[in-house]
C-alpha positions as CSV (number, residue, x, y, z in Angstrom):
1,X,-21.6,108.5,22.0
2,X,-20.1,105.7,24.5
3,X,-21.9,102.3,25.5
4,X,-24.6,102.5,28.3
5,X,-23.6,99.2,29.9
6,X,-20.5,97.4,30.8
7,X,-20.0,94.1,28.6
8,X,-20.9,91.5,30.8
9,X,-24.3,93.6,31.6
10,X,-25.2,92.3,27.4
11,X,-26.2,89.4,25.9
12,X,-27.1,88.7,22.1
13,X,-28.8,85.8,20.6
14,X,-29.3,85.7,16.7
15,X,-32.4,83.4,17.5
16,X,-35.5,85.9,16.1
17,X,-37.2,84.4,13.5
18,X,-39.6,87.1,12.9
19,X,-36.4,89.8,12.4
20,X,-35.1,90.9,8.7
21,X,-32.5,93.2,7.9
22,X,-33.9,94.8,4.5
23,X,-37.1,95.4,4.7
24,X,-36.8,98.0,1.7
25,X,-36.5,95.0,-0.4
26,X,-40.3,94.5,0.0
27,X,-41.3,97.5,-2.1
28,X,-38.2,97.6,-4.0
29,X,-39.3,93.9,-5.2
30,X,-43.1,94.8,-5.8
31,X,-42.3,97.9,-8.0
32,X,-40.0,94.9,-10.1
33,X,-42.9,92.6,-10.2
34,X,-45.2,95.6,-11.1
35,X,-42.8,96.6,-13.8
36,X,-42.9,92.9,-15.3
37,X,-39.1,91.9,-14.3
38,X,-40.5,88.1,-13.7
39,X,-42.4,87.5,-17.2
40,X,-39.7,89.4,-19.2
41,X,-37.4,86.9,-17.6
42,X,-39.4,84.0,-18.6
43,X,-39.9,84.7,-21.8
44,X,-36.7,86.7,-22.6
45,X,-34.1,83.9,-21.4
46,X,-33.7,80.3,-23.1
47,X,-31.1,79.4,-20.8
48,X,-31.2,75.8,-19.5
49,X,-32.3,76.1,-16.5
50,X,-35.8,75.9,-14.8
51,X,-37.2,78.8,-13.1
52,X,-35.3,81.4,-14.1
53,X,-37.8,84.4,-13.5
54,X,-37.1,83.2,-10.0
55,X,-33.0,83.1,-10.3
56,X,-33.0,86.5,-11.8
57,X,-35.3,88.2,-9.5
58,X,-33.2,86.4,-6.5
59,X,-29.8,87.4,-7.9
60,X,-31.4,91.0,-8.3
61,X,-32.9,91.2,-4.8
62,X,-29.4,90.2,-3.5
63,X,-27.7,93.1,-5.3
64,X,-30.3,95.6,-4.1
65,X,-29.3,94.5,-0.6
66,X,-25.3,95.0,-1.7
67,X,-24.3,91.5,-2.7
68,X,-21.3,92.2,-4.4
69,X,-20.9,88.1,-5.0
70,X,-22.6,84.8,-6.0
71,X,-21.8,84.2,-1.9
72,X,-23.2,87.3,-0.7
73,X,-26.5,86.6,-2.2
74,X,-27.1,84.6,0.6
75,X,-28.3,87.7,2.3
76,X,-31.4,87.0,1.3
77,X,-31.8,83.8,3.6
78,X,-31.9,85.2,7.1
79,X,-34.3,85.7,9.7
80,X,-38.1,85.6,8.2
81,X,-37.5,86.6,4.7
82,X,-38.9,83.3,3.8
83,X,-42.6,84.8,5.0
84,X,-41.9,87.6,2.9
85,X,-40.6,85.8,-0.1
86,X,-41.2,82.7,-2.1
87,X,-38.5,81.0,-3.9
88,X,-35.2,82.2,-2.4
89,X,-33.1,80.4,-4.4
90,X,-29.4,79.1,-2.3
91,X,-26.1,80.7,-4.1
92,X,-24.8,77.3,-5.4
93,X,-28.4,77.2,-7.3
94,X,-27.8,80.9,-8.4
95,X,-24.2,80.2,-9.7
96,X,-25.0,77.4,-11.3
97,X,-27.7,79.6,-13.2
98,X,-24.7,82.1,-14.2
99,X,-22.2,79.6,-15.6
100,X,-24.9,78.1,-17.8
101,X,-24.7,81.5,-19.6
102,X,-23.6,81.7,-23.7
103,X,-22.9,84.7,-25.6
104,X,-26.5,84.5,-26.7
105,X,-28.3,84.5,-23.2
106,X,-26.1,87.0,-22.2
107,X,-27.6,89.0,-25.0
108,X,-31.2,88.2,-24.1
109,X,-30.7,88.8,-20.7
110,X,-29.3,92.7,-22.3
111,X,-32.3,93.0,-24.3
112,X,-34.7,92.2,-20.8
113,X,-32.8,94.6,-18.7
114,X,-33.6,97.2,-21.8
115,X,-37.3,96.3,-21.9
116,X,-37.4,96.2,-18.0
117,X,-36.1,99.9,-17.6
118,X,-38.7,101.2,-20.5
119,X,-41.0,99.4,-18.2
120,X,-39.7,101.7,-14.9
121,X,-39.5,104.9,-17.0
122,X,-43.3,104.2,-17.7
123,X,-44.1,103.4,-14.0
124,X,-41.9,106.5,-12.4
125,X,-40.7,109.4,-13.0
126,X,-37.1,107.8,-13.7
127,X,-36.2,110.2,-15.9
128,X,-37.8,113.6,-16.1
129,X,-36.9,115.8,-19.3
130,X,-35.9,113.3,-21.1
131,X,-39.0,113.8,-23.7
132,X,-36.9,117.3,-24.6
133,X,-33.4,116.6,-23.9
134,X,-31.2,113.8,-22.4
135,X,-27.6,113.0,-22.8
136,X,-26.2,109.6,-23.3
137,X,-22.9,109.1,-21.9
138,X,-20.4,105.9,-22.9
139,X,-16.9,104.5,-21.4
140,X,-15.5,102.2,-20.9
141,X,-13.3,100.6,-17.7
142,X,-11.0,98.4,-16.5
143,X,-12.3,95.9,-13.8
144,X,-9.0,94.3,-11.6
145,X,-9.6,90.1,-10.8
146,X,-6.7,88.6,-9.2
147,X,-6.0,84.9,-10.0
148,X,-5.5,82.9,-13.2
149,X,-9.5,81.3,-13.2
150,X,-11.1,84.3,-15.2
151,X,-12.1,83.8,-18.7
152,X,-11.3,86.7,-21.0
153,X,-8.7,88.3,-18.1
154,X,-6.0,90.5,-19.6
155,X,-3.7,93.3,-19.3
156,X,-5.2,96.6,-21.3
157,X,-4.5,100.3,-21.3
158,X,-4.7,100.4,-17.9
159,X,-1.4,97.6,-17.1
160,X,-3.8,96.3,-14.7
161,X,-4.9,92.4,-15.2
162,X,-8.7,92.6,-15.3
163,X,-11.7,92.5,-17.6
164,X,-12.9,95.3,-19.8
165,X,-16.6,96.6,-19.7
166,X,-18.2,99.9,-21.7
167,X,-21.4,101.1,-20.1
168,X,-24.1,103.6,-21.6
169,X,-25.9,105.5,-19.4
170,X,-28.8,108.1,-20.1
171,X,-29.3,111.1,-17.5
172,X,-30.9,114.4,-18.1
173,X,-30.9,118.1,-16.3
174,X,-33.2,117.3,-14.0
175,X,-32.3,112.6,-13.3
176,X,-29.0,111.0,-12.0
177,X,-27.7,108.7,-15.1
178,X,-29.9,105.1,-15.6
179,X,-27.8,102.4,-17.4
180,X,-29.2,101.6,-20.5
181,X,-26.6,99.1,-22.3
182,X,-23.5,97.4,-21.4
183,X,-20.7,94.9,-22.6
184,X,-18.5,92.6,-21.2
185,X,-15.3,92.3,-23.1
186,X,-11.8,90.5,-22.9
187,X,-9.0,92.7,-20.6
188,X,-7.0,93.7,-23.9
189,X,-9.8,94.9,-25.9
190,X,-9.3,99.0,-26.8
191,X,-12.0,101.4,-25.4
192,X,-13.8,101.9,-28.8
193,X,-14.2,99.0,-29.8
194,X,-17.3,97.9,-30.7
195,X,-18.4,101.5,-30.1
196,X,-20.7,101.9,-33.2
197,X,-23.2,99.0,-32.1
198,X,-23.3,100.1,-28.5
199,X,-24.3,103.9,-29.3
200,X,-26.6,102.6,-31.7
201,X,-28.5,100.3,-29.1
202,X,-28.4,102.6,-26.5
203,X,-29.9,105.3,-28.0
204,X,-32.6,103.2,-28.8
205,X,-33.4,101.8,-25.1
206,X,-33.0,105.6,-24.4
207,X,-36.3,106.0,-27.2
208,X,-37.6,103.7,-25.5
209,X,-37.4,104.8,-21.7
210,X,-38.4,107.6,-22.7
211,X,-35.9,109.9,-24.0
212,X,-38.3,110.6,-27.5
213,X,-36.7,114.6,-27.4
214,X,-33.2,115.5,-28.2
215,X,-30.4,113.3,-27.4
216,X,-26.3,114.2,-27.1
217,X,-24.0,111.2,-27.4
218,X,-20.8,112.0,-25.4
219,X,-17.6,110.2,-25.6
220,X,-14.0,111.0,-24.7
221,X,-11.4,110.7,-27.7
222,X,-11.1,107.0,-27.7
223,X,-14.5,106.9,-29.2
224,X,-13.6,109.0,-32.0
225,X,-14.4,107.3,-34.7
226,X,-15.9,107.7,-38.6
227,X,-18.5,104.5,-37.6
228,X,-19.0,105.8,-34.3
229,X,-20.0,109.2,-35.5
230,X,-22.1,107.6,-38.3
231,X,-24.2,105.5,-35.8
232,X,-24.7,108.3,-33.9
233,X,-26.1,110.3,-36.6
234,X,-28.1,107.2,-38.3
235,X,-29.9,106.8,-35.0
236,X,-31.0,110.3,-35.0
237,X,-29.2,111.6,-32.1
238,X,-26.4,114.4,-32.1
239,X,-22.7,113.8,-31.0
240,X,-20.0,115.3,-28.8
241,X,-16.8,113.6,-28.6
242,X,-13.4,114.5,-27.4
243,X,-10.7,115.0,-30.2
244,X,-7.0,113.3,-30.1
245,X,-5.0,116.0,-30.4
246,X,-3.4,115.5,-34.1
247,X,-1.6,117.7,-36.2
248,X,-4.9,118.8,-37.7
249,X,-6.9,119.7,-34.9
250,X,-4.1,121.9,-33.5
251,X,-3.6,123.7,-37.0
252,X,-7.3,124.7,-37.3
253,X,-7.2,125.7,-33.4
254,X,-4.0,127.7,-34.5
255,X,-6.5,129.1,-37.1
256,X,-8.4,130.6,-34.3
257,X,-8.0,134.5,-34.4
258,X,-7.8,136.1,-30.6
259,X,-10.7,137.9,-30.9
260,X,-13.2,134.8,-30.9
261,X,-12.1,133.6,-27.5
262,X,-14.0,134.1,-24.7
263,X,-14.0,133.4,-20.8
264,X,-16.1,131.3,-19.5
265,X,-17.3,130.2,-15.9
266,X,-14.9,127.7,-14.6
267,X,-13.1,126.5,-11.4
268,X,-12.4,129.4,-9.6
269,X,-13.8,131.8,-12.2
270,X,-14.2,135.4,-10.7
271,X,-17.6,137.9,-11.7
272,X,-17.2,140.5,-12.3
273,X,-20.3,142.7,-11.9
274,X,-19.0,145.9,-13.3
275,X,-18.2,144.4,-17.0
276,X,-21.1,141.3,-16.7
277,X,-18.2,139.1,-17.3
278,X,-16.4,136.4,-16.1
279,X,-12.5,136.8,-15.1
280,X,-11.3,133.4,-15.7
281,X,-8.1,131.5,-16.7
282,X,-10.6,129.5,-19.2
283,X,-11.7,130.3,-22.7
284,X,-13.4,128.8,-25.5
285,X,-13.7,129.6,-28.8
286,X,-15.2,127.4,-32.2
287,X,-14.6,126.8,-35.6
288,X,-15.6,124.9,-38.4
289,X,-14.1,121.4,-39.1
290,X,-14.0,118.4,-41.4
291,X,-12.7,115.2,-39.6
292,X,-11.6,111.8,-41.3
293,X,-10.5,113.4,-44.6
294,X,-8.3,110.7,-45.1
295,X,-11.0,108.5,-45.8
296,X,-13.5,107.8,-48.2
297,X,-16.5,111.2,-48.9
298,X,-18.8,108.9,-47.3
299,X,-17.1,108.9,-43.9
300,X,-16.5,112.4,-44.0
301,X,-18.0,114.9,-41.5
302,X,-18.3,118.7,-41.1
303,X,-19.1,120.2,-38.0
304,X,-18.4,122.4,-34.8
305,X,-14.8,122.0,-33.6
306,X,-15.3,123.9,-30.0
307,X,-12.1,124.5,-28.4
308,X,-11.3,125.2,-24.4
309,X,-7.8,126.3,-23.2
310,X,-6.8,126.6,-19.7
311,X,-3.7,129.1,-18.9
312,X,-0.8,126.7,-17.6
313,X,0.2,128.4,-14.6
314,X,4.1,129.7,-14.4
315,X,6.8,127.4,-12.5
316,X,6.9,128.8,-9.8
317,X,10.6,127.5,-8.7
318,X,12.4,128.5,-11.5
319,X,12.7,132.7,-10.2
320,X,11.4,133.8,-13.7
321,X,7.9,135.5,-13.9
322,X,5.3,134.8,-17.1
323,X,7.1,136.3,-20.3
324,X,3.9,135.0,-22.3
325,X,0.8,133.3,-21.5
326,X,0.9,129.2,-22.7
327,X,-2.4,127.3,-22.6
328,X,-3.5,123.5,-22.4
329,X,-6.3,122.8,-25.5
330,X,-8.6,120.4,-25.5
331,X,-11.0,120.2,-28.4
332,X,-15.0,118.7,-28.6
333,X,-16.2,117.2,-32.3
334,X,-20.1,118.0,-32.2
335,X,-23.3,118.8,-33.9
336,X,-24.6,120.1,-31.3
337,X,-27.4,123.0,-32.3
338,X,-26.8,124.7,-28.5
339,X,-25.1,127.9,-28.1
340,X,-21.2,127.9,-27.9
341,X,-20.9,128.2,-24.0
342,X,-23.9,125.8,-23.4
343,X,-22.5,123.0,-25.8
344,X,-19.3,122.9,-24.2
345,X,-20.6,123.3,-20.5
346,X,-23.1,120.3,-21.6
347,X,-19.9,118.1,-23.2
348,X,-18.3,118.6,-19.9
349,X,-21.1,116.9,-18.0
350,X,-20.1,113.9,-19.3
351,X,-18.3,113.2,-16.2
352,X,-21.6,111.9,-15.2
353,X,-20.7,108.4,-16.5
354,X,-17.8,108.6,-13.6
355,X,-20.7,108.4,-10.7
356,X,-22.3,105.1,-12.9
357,X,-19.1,103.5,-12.6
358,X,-18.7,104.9,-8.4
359,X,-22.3,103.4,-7.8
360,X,-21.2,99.8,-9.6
361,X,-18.0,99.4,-8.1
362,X,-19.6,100.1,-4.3
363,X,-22.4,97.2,-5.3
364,X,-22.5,94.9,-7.6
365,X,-19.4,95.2,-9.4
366,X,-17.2,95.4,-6.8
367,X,-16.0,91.9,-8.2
368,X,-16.3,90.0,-11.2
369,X,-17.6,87.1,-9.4
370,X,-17.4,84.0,-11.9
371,X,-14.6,81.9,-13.3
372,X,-16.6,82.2,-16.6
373,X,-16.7,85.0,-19.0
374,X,-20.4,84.9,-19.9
375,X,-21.6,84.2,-15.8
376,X,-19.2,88.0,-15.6
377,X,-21.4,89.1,-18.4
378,X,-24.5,88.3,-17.0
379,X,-23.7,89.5,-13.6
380,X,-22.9,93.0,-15.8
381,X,-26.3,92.7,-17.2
382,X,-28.1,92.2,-13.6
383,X,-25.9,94.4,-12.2
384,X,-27.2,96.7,-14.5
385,X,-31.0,95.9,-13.6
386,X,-30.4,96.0,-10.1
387,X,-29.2,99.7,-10.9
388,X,-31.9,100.9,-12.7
389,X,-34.5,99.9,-10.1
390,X,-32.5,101.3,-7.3
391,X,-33.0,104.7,-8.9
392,X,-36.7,104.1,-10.1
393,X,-37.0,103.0,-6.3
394,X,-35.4,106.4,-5.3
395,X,-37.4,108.2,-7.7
396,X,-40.7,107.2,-6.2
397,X,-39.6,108.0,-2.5
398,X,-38.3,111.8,-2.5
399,X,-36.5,114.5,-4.5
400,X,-33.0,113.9,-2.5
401,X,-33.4,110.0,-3.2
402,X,-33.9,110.8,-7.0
403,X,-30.7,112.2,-7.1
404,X,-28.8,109.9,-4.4
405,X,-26.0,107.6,-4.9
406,X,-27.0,104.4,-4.9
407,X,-25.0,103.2,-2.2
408,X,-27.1,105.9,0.2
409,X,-30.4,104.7,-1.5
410,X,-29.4,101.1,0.0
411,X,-28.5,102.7,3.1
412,X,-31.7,104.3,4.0
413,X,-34.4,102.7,2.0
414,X,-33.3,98.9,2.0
415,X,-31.4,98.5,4.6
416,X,-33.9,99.0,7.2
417,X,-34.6,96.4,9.7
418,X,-38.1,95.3,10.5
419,X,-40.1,93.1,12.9
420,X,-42.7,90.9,11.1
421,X,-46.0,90.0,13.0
422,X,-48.9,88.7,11.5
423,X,-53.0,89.1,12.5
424,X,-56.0,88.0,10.5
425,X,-53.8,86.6,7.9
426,X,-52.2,89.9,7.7
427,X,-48.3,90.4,7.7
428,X,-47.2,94.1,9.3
429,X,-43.6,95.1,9.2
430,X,-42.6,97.1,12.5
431,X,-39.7,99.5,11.9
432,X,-37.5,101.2,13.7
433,X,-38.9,104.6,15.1
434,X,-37.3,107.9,14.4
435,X,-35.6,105.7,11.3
436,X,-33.5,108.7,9.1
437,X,-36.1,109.5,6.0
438,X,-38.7,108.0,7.4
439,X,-40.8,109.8,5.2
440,X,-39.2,108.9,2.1
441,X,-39.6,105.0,2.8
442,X,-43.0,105.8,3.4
443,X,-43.5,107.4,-0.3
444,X,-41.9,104.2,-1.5
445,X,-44.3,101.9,0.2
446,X,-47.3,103.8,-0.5
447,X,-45.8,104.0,-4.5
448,X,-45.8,100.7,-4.6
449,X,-49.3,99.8,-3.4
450,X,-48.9,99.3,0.4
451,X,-51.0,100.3,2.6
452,X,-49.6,102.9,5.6
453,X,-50.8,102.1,9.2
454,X,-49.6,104.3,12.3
């Protein structure tokens, strides 16, 4: 591909008014409106501000186009937008709207980005499956700010100056993960902490998006906890959490005879068609176990102790061959009622949570964008709305877009440019032709109560 004309053969002029550079924000914003965004706003938030149903819809509009800050929502103010949309609010307005956050508006504006994705589960099919089996995945993460301005910035696990967020996110066999809780913390604050409340809250939005079938917590070991677990159970959900390799977790895997091990289909695992088997340097075996025996009966819990261990392979530098085999363990906590091989393929899939925090840190949370701790929160908490609609907006416009990363559902259902002209009071977008998915942007609009003119 090389230009067709020299330079001084082409002119620009950024002087159409009729010209906008999202048009996928049109039915992204009327499946919001039909899913009650606006009024749960209103009536959800007693921030100090006026219009806020406005200011939370614009800040959420913005990060559907891929403003990753309070100055990049200004996206929104371009070309003729204003004939597609009332009440654009300017970023100073929308900033000033953040810092006038508390602890307790942050936690309202939580409990609206809940009731908003029950409200999209109902409307799409967001998450299929989930009415027999879902999994809810939790973690936590580091997010780096530079300069001395941020409330709550700290050095954590991670030696890295930042602030600390956990995110909950429900996905099932057949639906790419949907955020259903999160929480802003201080830098220094450990992984687990807080853990019990979260899992109990999330599982809950999960009931309520739909998820009424069986649900698997997953965790990794620093969420291993006698609260955590209890939670867990308490809210009727099952658990599958990664075990800290103590002294008595490798005695009962020690306790394992050789006989109960088995291979298992893994990274570069062989079949072999003659046996039926897998040839594999993985195998995993299970055993009974009773965790936090140190504390109090109550706390006490007896379940399956599944165990995977990978072969180390042999130095190859040191000119000595394998005298024995050695193995690296790692060891799942669950009560899961699955087969062996299915529960630990399943506890594995909580990698998922990994694409969640992929698709936040290549949109919205690519920065923490505020001076203030609770404007940070509540960018988390629209962050997370602006998430959850993406996907529901996927969702309705083809199989591929269900499953998409965000970042590509921006790409080639948003970020389409369109020509407005207007005829008998009538406004009609003109798009690009041949535009890449053209027929999933047309499921979208159609979804959403548009109708489709050639």
């Amino acid at each position: 591909m090389r230009s067709s004309h020299a330079a001084a053969a082409v002119s620009a002029s950024l002087s159409d008014p009729n010209l906008i550079a999202h048009a996928g924000l049109v039915p992204a914003l009327r499946l919001a409106e039909q899913c009650g965004l606006p009024e749960l706003a209103a009536s959800g938030l007693t921030v100090r501000s006026p219009n806020t149903a406005v200011k939370v819809t614009s800040i959420v509009a913005g990060m559907l186009a891929g403003a990753d800050s309070i100055d990049d929502l200004d996206v929104l103010r371009h070309g003729g937008m204003d004939r597609l949309f009332h009440d654009v609010r300017a970023p100073s307005t929308l900033g000033t709207f953040l810092r006038a956050f508390t602890h307790g508006h942050v936690r309202q504006l939580q409990s609206v980005s809940r009731r908003f994705t029950a409200a999209l589960a109902a409307h799409t099919p967001l998450l299929p499956g989930a009415e027999q089996l879902a999994f809810l995945d939790v973690d936590s993460k580091v997010k780096q700010v530079h300069g001395y301005a941020k409330q709550g910035a700290a050095f954590g696990y991670t030696k890295v100056r930042g602030l600390h967020f956990q995110a909950a996110a429900v996905s099932t066999l057949l639906a790419a993960p949907v955020i259903a809780a999160t929480r802003l913390r201080k830098g220094s604050a450990g992984s687990g902490k807080g853990a019990a409340s979260l899992f109990t809250e999330a599982i809950a939005a999960g009931r309520e998006a739909g998820a009424t079938g069986t649900i698997i917590a997953r965790a990794d070991s620093a969420f291993f906890a006698a609260k955590t677990i209890a939670a867990i159970t308490r809210a009727g959900a099952r658990f599958s959490i990664t075990m800290p390799g103590d002294k008595t977790v490798r005695a009962a895997i020690g306790a394992i005879d050789e006989d109960n091990w088995h291979p298992i289909k893994y990274p570069n695992a062989i079949y072999d068609q003659a046996s039926g088997e897998w040839i594999s340097d993985a195998e995993i075996a299970e055993t009974e176990f009773t965790a936090f025996t140190s504390k109090a009966k109550k706390w006490q819990v007896t379940a399956r102790l599944i165990v995977r261990r990978v072969k180390r392979l042999p130095n190859a530098g040191d000119g000595q061959g394998e005298l024995f085999p050695t193995w690296r363990y790692h060891a799942v906590f669950t009560d899961s009622g699955f087969t062996l091989v299915q529960a630990e393929a399943q506890h594995r899939g909580h990698a998922i949570i990994e694409q969640v925090f992929a698709d936040l840190n290549d949109s919205a949370l690519a920065h923490m964008p505020s001076g203030s701790f609770q404007a940070n929160g509540a960018w988390l908490a629209l962050a997370a709305i602006a998430h959850n609609l993406t996907r529901a907006a996927g969702s309705l416009a083809s199989a591929f877009h269900a499953k998409a990363r965000t970042g590509t559902i921006r790409a080639t259902l948003i970020a389409v440019p369109a020509r407005i002209a207007s005829s008998a009071r009538r406004v009609r977008l003109h798009l690009p032709a041949r535009w890449p998915r053209a027929h999933a942007w047309e499921n979208l609009w159609a979804a959403t109560g548009h109708p489709l003119r050639t």
